[in-house]
C-alpha positions in Angstrom: 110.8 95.1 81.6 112.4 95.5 85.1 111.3 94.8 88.2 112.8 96.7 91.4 112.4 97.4 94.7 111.3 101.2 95.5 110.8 103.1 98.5 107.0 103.5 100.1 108.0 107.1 99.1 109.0 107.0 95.7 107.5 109.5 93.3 106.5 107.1 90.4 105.6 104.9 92.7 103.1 107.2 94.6 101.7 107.9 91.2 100.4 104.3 90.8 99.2 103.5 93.9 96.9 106.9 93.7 95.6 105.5 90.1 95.3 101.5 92.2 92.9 103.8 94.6 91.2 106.0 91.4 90.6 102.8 89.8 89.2 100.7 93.1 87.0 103.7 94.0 85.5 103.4 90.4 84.7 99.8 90.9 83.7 99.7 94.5 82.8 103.2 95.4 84.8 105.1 98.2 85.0 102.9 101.1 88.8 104.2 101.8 92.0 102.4 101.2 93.2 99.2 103.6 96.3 100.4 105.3 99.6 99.3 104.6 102.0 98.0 107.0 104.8 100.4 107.7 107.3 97.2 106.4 105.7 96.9 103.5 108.1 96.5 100.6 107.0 97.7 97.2 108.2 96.2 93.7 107.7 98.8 90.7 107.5 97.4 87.0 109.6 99.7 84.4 108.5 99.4 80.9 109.0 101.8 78.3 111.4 104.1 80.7 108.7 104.7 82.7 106.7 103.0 86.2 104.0 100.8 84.7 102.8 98.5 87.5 103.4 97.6 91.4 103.0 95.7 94.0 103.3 95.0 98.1 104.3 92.6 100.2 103.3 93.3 103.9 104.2 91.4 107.4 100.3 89.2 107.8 100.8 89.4 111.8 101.7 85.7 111.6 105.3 85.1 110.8 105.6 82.8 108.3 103.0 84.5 106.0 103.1 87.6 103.9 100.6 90.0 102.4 100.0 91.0 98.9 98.7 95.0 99.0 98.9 97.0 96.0 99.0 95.1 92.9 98.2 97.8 90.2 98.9 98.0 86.1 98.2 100.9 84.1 95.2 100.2 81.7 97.5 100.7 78.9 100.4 98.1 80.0 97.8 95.2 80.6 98.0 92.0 78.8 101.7 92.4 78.3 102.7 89.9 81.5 103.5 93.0 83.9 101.0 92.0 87.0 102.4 88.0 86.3 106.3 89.2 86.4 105.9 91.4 89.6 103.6 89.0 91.4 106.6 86.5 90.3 108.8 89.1 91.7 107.0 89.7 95.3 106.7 85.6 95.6 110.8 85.4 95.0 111.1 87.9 97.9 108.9 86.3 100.2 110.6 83.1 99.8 113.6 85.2 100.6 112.0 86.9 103.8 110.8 83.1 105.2 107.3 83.5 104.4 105.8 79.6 103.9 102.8 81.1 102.2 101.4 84.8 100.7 97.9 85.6 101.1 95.9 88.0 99.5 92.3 89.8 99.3 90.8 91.3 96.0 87.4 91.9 94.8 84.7 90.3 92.8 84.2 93.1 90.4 88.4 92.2 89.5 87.7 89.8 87.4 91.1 89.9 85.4 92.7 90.0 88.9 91.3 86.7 90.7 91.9 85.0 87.2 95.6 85.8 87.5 96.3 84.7 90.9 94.2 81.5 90.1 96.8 81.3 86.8 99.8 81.4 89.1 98.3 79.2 92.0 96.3 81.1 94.3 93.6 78.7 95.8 90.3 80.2 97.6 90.1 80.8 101.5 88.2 82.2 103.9 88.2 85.7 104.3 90.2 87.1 107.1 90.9 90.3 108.8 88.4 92.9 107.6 87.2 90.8 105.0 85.2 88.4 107.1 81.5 90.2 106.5 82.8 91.9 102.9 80.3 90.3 100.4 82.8 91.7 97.6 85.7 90.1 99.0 87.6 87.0 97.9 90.6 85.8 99.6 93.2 83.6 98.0 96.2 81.8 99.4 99.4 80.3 98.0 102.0 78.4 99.2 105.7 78.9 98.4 108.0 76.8 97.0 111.0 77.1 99.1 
């Protein structure tokens, strides 16, 4: 497997981030997309020769926090460690941007989602943002080991 930086552009990488939003619609009908900050940096998972799984990292408005946006695997790759290795892999370059801690928001009918940011050490918080009044929302937090 490898794990690299892509541009917000990037063919394969548009790809997955239209199934992310295929499969969210699915699951939570189709509220639209939360926007992505225009410094977002993407990580892409390579498996097989091809783009399995991704991943954000966003600027949080407060400086020494980042966003996760965009964590996606396709159906077919799952349960082979790809969402673990490039959650690994956006934590590493958070550290290496500064951020003190990552936050993120997913969704209660994500079950095998929350159970993997609870594996690598995401604790429950309040929701923020647009996620104050979402019923459906669950917001984690992790600090980084720097």
């Amino acid at each position: 497997m490898l794990i690299e930086e892509r541009h917000p552009t990037d063919r394969q990488l548009a790809v997955l981030l239209d199934a992310a939003f295929g499969e969210l619609v699915n699951r939570y009908g189709a509220e639209g997309r939360s926007p992505v900050h225009g410094d977002a940096r993407f990580l892409v998972a390579g498996m097989e020769g091809r783009a399995v799984g991704c991943g954000a990292l966003q600027p949080s408005g407060d400086s020494s926090i980042g966003e996760l946006k965009r964590m996606y695997v396709e159906p077919a790759f799952r349960g082979r460690g790809i969402g673990g290795a490039v959650l690994a892999g956006l934590e590493k370059l958070g550290a290496d941007i500064g951020y003190l801690k990552i936050r993120l928001a997913t969704g209660v009918r994500q079950p095998e989602a929350i159970a993997l940011y609870e594996r690598r050490g995401y604790r429950l918080i309040e929701p923020y943002g647009k996620y104050v009044n979402d019923t459906l929302a669950r917001c984690y937090q992790k600090t980084l080991a720097i």
